[in-house]
C-alpha positions as CSV (number, residue, x, y, z in Angstrom):
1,X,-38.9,-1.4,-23.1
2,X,-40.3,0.7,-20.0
3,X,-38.8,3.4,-19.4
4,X,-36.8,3.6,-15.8
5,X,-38.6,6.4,-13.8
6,X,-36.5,8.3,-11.1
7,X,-37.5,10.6,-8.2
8,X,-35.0,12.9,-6.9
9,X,-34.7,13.7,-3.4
10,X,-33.0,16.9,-2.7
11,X,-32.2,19.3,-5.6
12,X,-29.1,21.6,-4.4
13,X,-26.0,21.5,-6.2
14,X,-25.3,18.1,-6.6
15,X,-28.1,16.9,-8.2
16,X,-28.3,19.4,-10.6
17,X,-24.3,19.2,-11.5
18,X,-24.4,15.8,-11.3
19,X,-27.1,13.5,-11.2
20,X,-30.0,15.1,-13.5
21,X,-27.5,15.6,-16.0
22,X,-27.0,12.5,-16.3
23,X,-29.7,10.6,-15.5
24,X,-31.3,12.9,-18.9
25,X,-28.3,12.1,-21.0
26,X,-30.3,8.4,-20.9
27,X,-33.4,8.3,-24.0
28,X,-34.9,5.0,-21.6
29,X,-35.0,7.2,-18.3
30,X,-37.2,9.8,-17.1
31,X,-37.1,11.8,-14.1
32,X,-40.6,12.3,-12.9
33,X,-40.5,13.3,-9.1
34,X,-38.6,16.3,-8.0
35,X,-38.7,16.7,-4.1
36,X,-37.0,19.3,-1.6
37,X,-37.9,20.6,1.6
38,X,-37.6,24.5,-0.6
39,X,-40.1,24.0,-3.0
40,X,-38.4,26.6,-5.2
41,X,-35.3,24.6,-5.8
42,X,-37.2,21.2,-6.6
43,X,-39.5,23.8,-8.8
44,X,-36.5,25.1,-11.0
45,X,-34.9,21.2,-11.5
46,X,-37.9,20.1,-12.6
47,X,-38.4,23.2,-15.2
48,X,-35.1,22.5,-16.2
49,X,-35.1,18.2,-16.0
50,X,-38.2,16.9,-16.0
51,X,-40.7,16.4,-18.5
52,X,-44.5,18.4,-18.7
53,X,-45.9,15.8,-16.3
54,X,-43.0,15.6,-13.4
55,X,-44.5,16.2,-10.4
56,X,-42.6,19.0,-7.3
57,X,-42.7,17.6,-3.8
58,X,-41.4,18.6,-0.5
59,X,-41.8,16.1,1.7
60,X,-39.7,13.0,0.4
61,X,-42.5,10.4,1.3
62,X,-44.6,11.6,-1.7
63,X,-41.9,10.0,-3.9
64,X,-41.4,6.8,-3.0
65,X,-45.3,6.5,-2.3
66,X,-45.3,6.7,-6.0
67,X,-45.7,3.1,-7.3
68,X,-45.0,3.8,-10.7
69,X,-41.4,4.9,-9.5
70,X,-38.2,2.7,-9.9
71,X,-35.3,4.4,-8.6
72,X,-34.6,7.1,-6.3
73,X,-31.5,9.3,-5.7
74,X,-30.9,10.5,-2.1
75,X,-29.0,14.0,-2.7
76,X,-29.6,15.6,0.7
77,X,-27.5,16.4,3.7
78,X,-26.2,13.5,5.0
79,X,-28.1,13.2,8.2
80,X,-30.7,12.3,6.1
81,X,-29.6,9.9,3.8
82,X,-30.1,7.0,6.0
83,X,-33.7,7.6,7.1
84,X,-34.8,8.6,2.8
85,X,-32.8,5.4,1.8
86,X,-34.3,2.9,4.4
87,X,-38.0,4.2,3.3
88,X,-36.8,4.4,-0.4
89,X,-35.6,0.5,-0.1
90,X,-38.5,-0.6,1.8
91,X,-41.0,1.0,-0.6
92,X,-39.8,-1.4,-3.5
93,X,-37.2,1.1,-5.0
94,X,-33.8,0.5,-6.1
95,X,-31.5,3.7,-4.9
96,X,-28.6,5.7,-5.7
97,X,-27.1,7.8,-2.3
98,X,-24.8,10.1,-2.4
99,X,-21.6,10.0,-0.6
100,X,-21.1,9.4,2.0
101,X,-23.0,6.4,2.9
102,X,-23.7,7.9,6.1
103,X,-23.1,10.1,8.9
104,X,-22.9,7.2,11.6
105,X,-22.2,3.7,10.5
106,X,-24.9,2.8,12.7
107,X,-27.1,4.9,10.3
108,X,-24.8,3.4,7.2
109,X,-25.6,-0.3,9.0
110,X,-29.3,0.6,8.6
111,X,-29.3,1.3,5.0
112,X,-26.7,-1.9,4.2
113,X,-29.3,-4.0,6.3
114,X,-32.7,-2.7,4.7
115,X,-31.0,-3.6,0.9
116,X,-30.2,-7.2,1.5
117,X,-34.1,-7.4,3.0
118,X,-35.6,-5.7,0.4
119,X,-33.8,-7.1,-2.4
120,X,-33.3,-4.2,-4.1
121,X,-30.0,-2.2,-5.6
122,X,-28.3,0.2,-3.3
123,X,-25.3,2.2,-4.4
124,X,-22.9,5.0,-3.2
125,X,-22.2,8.0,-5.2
126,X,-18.3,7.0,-5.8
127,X,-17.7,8.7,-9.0
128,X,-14.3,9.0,-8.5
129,X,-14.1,5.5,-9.2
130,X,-15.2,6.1,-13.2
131,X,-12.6,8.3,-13.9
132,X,-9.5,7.1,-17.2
133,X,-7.1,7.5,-14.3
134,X,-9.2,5.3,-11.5
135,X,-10.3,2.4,-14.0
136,X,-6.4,2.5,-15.0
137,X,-4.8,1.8,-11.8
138,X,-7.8,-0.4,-10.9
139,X,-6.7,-3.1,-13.7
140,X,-3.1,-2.8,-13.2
141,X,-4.1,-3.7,-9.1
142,X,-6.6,-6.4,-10.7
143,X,-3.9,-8.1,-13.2
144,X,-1.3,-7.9,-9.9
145,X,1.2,-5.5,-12.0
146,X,1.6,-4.0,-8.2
147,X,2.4,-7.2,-6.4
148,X,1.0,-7.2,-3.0
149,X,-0.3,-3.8,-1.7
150,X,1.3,-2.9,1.6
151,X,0.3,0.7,1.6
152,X,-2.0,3.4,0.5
153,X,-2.0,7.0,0.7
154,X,-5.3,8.8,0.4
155,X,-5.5,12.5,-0.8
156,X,-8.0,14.7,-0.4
157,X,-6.7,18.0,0.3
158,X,-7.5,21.5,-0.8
159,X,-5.5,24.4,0.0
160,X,-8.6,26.8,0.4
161,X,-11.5,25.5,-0.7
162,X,-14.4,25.7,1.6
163,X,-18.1,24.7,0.2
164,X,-20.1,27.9,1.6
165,X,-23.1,26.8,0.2
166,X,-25.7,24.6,1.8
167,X,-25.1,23.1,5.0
168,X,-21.2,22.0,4.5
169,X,-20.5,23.8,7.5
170,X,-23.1,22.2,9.9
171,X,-21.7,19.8,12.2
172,X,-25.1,18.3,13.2
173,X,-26.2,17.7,9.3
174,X,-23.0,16.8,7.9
175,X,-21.3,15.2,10.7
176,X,-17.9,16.9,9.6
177,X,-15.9,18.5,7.2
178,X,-13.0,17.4,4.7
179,X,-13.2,14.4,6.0
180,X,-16.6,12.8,5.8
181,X,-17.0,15.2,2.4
182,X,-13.9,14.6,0.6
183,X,-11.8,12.2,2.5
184,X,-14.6,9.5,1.7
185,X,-14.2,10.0,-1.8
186,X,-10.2,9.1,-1.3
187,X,-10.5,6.8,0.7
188,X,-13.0,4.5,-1.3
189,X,-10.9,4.6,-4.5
190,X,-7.9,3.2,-2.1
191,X,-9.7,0.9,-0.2
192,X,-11.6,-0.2,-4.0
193,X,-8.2,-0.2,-5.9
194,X,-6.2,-2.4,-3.0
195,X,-9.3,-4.7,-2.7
196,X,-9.0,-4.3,1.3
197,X,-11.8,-4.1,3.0
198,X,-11.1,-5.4,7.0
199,X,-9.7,-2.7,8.9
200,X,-8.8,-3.4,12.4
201,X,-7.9,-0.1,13.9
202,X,-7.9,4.2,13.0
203,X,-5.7,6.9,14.5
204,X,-7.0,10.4,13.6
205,X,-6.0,14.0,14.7
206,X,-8.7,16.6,13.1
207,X,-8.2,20.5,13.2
208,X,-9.9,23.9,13.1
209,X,-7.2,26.5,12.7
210,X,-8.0,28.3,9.7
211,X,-11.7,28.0,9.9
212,X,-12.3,29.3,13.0
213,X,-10.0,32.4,12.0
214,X,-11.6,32.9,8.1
215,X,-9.9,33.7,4.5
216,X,-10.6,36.0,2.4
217,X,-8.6,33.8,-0.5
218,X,-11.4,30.8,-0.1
219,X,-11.6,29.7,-4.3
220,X,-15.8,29.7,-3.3
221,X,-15.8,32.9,-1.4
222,X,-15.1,34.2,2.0
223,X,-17.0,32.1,5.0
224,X,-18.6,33.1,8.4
225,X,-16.2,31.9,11.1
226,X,-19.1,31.7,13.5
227,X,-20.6,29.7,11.0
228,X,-17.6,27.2,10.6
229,X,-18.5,24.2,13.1
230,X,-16.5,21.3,11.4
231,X,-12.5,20.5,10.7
232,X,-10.8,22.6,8.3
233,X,-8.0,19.5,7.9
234,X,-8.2,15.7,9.3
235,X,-5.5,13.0,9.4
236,X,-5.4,9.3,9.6
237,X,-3.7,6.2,10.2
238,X,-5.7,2.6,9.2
239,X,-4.1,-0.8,9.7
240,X,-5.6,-3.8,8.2
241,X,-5.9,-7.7,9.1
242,X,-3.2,-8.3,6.8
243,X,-0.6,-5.7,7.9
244,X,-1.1,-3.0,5.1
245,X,-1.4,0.3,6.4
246,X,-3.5,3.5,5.2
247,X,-2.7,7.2,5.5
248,X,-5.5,9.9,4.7
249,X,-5.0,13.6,4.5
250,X,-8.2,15.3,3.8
251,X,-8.7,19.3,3.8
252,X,-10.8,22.1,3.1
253,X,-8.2,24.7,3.8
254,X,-4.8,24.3,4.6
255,X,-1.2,26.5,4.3
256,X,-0.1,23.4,1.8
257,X,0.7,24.3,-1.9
258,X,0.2,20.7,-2.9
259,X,-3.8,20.3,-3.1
260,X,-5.1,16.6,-4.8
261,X,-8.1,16.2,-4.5
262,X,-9.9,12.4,-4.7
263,X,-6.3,11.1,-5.8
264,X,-4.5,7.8,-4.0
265,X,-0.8,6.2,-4.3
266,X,-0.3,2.5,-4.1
267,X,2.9,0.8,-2.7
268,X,3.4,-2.8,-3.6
269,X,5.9,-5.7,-4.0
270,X,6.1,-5.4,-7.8
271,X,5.5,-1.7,-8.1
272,X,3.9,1.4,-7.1
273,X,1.8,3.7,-8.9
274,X,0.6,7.2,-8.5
275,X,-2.0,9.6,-9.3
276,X,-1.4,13.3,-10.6
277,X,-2.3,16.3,-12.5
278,X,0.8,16.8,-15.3
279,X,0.5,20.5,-14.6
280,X,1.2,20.7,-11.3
281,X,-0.8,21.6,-8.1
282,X,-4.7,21.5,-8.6
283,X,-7.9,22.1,-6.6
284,X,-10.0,19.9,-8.5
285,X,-13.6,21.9,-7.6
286,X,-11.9,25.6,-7.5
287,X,-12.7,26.3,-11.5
288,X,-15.3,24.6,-13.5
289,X,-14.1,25.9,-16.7
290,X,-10.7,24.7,-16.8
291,X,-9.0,21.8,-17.7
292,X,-6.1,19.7,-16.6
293,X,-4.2,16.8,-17.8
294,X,-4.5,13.8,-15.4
295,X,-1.5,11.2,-15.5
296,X,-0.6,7.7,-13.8
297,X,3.0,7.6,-12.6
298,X,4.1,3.6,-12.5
299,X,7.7,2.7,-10.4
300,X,9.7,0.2,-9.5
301,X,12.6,-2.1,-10.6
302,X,13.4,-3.5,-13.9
303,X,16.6,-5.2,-15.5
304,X,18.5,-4.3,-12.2
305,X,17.5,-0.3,-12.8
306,X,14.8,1.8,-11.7
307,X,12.4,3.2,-13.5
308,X,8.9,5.8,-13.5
309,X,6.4,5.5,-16.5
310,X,4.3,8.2,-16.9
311,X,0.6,7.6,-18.8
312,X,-1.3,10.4,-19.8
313,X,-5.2,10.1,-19.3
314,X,-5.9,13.1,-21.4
315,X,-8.2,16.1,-20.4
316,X,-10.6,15.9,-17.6
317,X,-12.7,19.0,-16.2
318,X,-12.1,19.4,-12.8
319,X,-15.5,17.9,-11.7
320,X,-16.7,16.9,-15.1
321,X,-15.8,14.4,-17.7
322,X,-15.9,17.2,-21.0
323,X,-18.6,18.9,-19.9
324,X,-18.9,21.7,-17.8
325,X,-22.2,20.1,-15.8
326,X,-20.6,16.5,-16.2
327,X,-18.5,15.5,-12.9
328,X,-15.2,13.3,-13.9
329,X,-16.2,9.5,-14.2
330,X,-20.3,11.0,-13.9
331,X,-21.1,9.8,-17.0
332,X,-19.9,6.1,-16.7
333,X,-20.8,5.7,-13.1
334,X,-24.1,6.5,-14.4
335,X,-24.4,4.6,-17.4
336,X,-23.1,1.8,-15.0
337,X,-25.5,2.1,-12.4
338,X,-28.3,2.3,-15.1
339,X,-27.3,-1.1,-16.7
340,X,-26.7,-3.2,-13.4
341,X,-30.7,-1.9,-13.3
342,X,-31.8,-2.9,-16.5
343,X,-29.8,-6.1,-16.7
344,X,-30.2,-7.1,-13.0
345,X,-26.9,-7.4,-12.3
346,X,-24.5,-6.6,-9.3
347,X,-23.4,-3.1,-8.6
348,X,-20.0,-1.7,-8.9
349,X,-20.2,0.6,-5.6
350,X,-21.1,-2.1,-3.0
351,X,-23.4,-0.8,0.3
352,X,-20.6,-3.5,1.9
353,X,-18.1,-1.7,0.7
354,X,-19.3,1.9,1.2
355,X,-19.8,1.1,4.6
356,X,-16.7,0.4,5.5
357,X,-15.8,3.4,4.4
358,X,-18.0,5.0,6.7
359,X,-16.8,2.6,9.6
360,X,-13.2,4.0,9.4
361,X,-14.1,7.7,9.4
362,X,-16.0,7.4,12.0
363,X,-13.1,6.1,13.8
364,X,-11.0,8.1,12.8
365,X,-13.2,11.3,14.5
366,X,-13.7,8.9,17.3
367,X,-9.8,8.3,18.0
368,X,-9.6,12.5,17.1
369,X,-12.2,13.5,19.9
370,X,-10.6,10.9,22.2
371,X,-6.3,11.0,21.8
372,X,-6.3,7.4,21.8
373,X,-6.3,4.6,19.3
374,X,-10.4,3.0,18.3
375,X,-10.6,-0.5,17.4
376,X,-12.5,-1.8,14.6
377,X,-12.3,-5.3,14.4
C-alpha cells in the first residue's frame, strides 16, 4: 500500500508536540512538506520529522501545489486556518485543522462549505475527545445510562496559565483568549457527549482583570501587559431547541483554586457523571512531566438511596497520553483520523459539528461586547 504523504502548515508548538509525533508514530505515513512563514522553524521540524527528501517551504501554497500530497494539517494562528483549509480542500487534499475551526463562523462556514464540494475529509483537532475518561462518559451518554441530558457544564479554567508564546495574546490572529483557545476544547466534548448540536441562543460576560495588571506566578512565565489584548476569563450561558442548557467557564488566569482544564459534567434523568483529577486541583498544560490520575464520578439514585461511583482512568500526562511529546487522546485521535483516510470512512470530529462550536463562541463574545442576549437559531 502507498504510503499517505502529509504537508504540515505551520510548525510552532503544536505541531511539533502534537501532530508530527504522531503522524511519525505511523510506518504507512510520511511527512514530506514542512512549511512556515520562519523558515527556521519549518527547517528544525523537518530535521527532526521528515525524511532526507522532505522539502522546507514558507509560503503554504507550495504544499498543497504538491500533487503527490494527500493530507495537510493546518497548525497556524487561527486567522489563517480558514483561508489554508479552503485552498488545501480545493487542491484535492483531505485536511486536519486545528482547533478551533475558526475565528469567525463565517470563516468556519467557508471551510464546512468547501469540504462537502470537494469531497474530501475535513476534521478538527478535538483531541480531548480520545482521552479513557472522554470515550468513557461518551458510551455511558450513548447506551442512555444518563437518561435525558438537561444540562452541561463546560470547564476550561486555569488559575494562571497564560500561553506567552506565539501569538496567544493577539486579538486580531487569535480572535480571543480562554475562550476561543480552551473553552472550544470544553465545549466540543459537551456538546459531542450530549449529542446536542442546535443551540438557539448565548449569554456571555468576558474579562481582562488580571491581564491587563500582569503575574509574576504565570506557570509559562511572566507576560507583557501591553501585550495582553484578549480575555483573561470568559463565561457563558447556551440554551438549546430542546430546553437543555450549557454553562462554560473558560480561563487563562483567574483568583480560582479549582483549575480543570478540557473537563465537562453531565446532568440527566437517570444520572449524572463527572470529570476529575483524583488528586485534586490541576492545570492540565502547567507541567509536562507529571502525571495525574484522571477519574469519572457517576450519581444518582438507586434502591431508594443515593449513590457516587468513582472509576479510575489510570495515569494520563497532562497533555500527553504516556509520553512526554504525546498530548492525552493524541495518539488515538490520530490513528482515527488516519484510518477514516485509508478506509474511506466518516470522521469522528465532524466540520458540522466543529462549527457549531464556533457558532456559539462567537456568540457568546458577541452577547459579551454587546450586554444583551445573541440569537442563534
Amino acid at each position: 500500500m502507498a504510503k499517505i504523504k502529509v504537508g504540515i502548515i505551520g510548525c510552532g508548538f503544536i505541531a511539533n508536540r502534537k501532530h508530527l509525533p504522531m503522524l511519525t508514530q505511523h510506518d504507512d505515513v510520511e511527512v514530506v512538506a514542512f512549511c512556515d512563514i520562519i523558515k527556521e522553524r519549518a527547517t528544525a521540524s523537518a530535521k527532526q520529522f521528515g525524511g532526507p527528501e522532505a522539502q522546507v517551504f514558507e509560503d503554504y501554497r507550495q504544499v498543497i501545489s504538491r500533487k503527490d500530497i494527500d493530507v495537510v494539517h493546518v497548525c497556524t494562528p487561527n486567522s489563517s486556518h480558514s483561508e489554508i483549509t479552503v485552498a488545501a480542500l480545493q487542491s484535492g487534499k483531505h485536511v486536519m485543522c486545528e482547533k478551533p475551526m475558526a475565528k469567525t463562523s463565517a470563516e468556519a462556514k467557508a471551510m464546512l462549505d468547501a469540504a462537502k464540494a470537494s469531497g474530501k475529509k475535513l476534521t478538527i483537532g478535538y483531541q480531548n475527545r480520545f482521552r479513557s475518561d472522554s470515550q468513557f462518559i461518551k458510551s455511558l451518554c450513548d447506551k442512555g445510562e444518563l437518561g435525558e441530558i438537561y444540562l452541561g457544564k463546560a470547564f476550561a479554567t486555569r488559575r494562571r496559565g497564560v500561553p506567552i508564546w506565539g501569538v496567544f495574546m493577539n486579538k486580531e490572529l487569535q480572535g480571543g483568549g480562554p475562550l476561543i483557545d480552551l473553552g472550544t476544547h470544553a465545549l466540543d466534548l459537551t456538546l459531542w457527549m450530549m449529542n446536542n448540536y442546535e443551540p438557539v441562543s448565548a449569554l456571555g460576560s468576558t474579562y481582562n482583570k488580571i491581564g491587563k495588571m500582569g503575574s509574576p506566578a504565570n506557570g509559562m512565565g511572566a507576560w507583557d501587559p501591553e501585550k495582553y489584548e484578549v480575555e483573561d476569563s470568559a463565561f457563558g450561558m447556551v440554551k438549546f431547541s430542546n430546553g437543555a442548557t450549557v454553562i462554560l467557564e473558560a480561563s487563562w488566569a483567574i483568583n480560582m483554586i479549582v483549575a480543570n482544564e478540557a473537563m465537562t459534567m453531565l446532568v440527566g434523568t437517570k444520572a449524572g457523571a463527572d470529570m476529575f483529577p483524583a488528586g485534586g486541583p490541576i492545570v492540565r498544560v502547567a507541567d509536562f512531566q507529571s502525571a495525574e490520575s484522571l477519574s469519572v464520578r457517576v450519581n444518582g439514585e438507586n434502591n431508594g438511596k443515593l449513590y457516587i461511583q468513582n472509576y479510575s482512568m489510570g495515569a494520563e500526562f497532562i497533555g500527553s497520553g504516556g509520553k512526554k511529546e504525546d498530548f492525552a487522546g493524541g495518539t488515538l485521535e490520530m490513528s482515527t483520523w488516519l484510518n477514516a483516510i485509508r478506509k474511506d470512512t466518516d470522521v469522528v470530529v465532524k466540520p458540522e459539528q466543529a462549527y457549531t462550536v464556533t457558532r456559539v463562541l462567537e456568540a457568546i463574545y458577541q452577547s459579551a461586547a454587546s450586554g444583551q442576549l445573541v440569537s442563534l437559531s
